[in-house]
C-alpha positions, 0 to 999 in steps of 0.5 A, spaced: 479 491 531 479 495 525 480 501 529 486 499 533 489 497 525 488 504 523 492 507 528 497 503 526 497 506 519 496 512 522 502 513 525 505 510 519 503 516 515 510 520 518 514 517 514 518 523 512 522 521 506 519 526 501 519 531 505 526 532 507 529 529 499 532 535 498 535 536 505 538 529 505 541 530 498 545 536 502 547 532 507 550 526 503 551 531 497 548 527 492 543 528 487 535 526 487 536 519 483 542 516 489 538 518 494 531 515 492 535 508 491 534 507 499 527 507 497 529 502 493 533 499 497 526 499 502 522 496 497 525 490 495 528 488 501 520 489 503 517 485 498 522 479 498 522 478 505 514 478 504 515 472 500 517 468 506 513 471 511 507 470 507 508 462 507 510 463 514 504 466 516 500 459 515 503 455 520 504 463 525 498 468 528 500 474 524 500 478 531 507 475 533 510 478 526 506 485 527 509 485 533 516 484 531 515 488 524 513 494 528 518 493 533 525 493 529 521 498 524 521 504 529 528 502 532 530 502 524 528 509 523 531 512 530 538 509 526 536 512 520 536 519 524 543 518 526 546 516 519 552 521 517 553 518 510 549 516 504 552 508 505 550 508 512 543 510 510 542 504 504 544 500 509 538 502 515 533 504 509 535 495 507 532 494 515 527 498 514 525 494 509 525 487 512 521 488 519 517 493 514 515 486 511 513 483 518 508 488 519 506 490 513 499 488 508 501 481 508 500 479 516 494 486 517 490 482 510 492 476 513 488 478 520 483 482 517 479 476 513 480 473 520 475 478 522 471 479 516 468 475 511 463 478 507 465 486 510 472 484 507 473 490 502 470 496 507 474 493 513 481 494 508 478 501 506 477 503 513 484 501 515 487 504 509 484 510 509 487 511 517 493 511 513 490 517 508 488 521 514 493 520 518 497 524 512 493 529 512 494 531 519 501 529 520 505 530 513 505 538 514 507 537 521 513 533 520 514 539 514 515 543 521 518 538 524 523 538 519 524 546 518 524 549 525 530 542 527 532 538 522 531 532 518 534 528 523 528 530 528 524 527 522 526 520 523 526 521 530 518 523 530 517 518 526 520 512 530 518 515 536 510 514 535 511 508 532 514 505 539 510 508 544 504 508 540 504 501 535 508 497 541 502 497 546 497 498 541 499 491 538 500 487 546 494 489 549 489 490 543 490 487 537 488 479 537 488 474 532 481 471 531 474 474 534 474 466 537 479 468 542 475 474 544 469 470 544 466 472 538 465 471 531 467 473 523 463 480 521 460 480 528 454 476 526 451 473 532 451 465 529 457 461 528 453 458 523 452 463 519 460 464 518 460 457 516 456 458 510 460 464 509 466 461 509 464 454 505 461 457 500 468 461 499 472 455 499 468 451 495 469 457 490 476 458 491 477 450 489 473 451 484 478 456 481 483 451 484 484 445 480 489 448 475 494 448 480 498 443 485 496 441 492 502 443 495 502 450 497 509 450 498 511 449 491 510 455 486 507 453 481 502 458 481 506 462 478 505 459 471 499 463 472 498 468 467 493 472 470 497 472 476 502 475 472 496 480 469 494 483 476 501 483 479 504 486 473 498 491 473 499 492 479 507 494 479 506 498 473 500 503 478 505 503 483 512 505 479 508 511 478 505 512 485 512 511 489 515 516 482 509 521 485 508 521 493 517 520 493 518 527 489 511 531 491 515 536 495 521 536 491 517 537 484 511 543 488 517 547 492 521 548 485 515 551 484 517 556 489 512 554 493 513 552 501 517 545 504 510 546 508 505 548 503 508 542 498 508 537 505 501 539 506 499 537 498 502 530 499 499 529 505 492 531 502 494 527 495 495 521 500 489 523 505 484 523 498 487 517 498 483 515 503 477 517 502 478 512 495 480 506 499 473 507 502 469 508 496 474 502 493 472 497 498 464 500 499 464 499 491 468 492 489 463 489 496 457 491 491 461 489 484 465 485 481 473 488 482 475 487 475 470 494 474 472 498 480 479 497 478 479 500 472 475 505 474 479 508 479 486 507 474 482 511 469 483 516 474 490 516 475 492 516 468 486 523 468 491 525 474 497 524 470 495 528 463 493 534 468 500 533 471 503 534 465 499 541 464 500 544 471 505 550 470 500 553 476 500 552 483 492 551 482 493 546 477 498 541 482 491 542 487 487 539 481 492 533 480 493 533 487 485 531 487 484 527 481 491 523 481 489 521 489 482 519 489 484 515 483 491 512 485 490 512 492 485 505 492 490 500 488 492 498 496 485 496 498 483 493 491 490 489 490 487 484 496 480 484 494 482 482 486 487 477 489 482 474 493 476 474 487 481 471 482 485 466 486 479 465 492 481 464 499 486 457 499 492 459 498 491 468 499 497 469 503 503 466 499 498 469 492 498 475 496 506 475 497 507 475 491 503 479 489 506 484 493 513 482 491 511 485 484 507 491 488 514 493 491 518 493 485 514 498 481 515 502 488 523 500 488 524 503 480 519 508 481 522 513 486 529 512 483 527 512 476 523 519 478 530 523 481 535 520 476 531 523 470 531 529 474 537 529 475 539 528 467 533 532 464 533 537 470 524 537 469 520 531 471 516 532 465 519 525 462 517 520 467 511 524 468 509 522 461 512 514 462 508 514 468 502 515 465 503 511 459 503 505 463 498 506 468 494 505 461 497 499 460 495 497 466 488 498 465 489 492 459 493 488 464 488 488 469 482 486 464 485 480 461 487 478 469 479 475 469 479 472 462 477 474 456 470 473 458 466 479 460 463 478 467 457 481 471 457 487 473 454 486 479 458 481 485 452 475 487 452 476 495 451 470 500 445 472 504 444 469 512 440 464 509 446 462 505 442 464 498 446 467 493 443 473 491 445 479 486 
């Protein structure tokens, strides 16, 4: 199942928006910051679509919404390949957005803690690491794409695999529970052992959960500070990564470096990525989140005042490592601290709101980045922005546990159902 998961973020990986800003701003003469407002357009349509379909996701199997996610997401980026003005591609960029909200980390995290209990954190690693692979290899291919044709063949590419290799994949592999396979959660071989398992969570997440209404339906939730703590953290992160991977390619070709030396950059900024996500999700299994956060936060903002020194193509490769492997873990820490703050009760419609704020910092990010281009003609400004709030975002998720310093170590429940450090 992980491994049918991973190829669907994989293919998602040709995403070719970076890659071809500057060919767009030819085509619609228009500047870095209206073009990257599609990518706010995207986001925000993602992230409040995703409200309703986290809440949808309770009483639904998340394959459905998968299915029809993936399905009108690769018709949508066939559309965008044929837009002739700018309003055109807003107007594709909001359906993309929409079905993206189907098929995105809501129902995938939905159907991966179906399958997983205690290996949770190492399955979201390994599913988000395809996607960092995945950029490694197609991200230059897609610069190829883009300068032997054009950036309408870039759209067509990437709509073309998500039909012909995501749709099947989600028919005749992709399940919603290992029950209907006769299986069970972490393939243990006891059902007994996933009913300690998720017993213990649950009690867990009641614990935590006396402060809030029974009604999952209502939001009161979201008087919760530390929800605003974390989810803000989170967006504040994700300003800048949306800021950065959208303006990668545009930043290293003024540079007078080639479309296909500065793909293959952006590609290997989101591949470390990958090794991040798995390296995240192996150490928040072992210690506790708020930690492991941190630690790979402070690596962004590292990245980042190496950033505003690189005046050499050998500099942009140290940020290129340093910035990857630290910004690249945030989408498998965000459900991992979701899930260790709020528990398991109420995760999805938690969860959504979460990435409710996580696509708005992805929506202010790229549009922020190309108008202050476009009104300072360097990107030093918003570099300088953005490593600033990545340090805010450090405080924010520290206080999103409490005030209380806690453990390092996460206690593990054993097969016996013995706690354990």
């Amino acid at each position: 199942m992980v491994f049918a998961i991973t190829i669907l973020f994989i293919t998602a990986s040709a995403s070719p928006f970076a890659v071809v800003l500057k060919q767009l701003m030819t085509q619609f003469k228009a500047g870095r910051g209206e073009v990257s407002l599609s990518q706010s357009i995207t986001n925000l349509a993602t992230g409040v679509t995703g409200i309703f379909v986290g809440r949808s996701l309770y009483r639904n199997n998340p394959k459905k919404f998968i299915l029809f996610g993936t399905l009108v997401t690769g018709i949508s980026s066939l559309l965008l390949s044929v837009s002739n003005t700018l309003w055109v591609f807003y107007v594709f960029s909001l359906v993309a957005g929409i079905s993206g909200s189907f098929c995105n980390a809501i129902a995938i995290f939905s159907l991966l803690s179906k399958w997983f209990v205690r290996k949770w954190g190492v399955a979201i690693g390994i599913v988000l690491a395809g996607g960092g692979i995945g950029s490694i290899i197609i991200q230059p291919f897609v610069g190829i794409i883009d300068q032997t044709f054009s950036w309408r063949a870039t759209y067509l590419f990437a709509g073309l695999i998500i039909l012909i290799i995501n749709v099947p994949l989600i028919l005749f592999v992709l399940k919603d529970s290992p029950e209907s396979m006769g299986l069970v959660a972490d393939d243990d071989k006891s059902p007994e052992v996933v009913n300690v398992l998720n017993s213990s969570q649950i009690a867990q997440s009641l614990s935590r959960s006396t402060h809030r209404a029974k009604n999952i339906q209502t939001f009161s939730y979201l008087k919760n500070s530390r929800l605003w703590l974390m989810g803000i953290s989170f967006a504040l992160v994700s300003v800048g990564y949306s800021a950065i991977t959208t303006q990668e390619v545009s930043l290293i070709t003024d540079m007078r470096v080639s479309a296909t030396v500065a793909a293959s950059a952006r590609g290997i900024t989101l591949g470390i990525g990958a090794v991040s996500a798995l390296a995240s999700g192996w150490l928040a299994d072992r210690l506790i989140s708020r930690y492991v956060v941190i630690l790979f936060f402070l690596l962004a903002v590292g990245g980042m005042l190496v950033l505003l020194q690189a005046d050499t193509i050998s500099k942009i490769w140290l940020f290129v490592v340093i910035y990857g492997f630290g910004a690249g873990a945030f989408g498998t820490l965000l459900p991992i601290v979701t899930k260790d703050i709020f528990g398991v009760r109420d995760f999805t419609s938690i969860f959504g709101f979460a990435l409710v704020l996580l696509f708005a910092g992805n929506a202010i990010g790229a549009p922020l980045a190309g108008f202050m281009y476009d009104a300072t003609g360097s990107y030093r400004s918003v570099f300088m922005i953005i490593t600033a709030i990545n340090a805010i975002a450090i405080i924010g998720i520290y206080f999103a546990y409490g005030i209380n310093p806690k453990p390092l170590l996460r206690l593990t429940v054993s097969k016996n159902g013995n706690a354990q450090s």
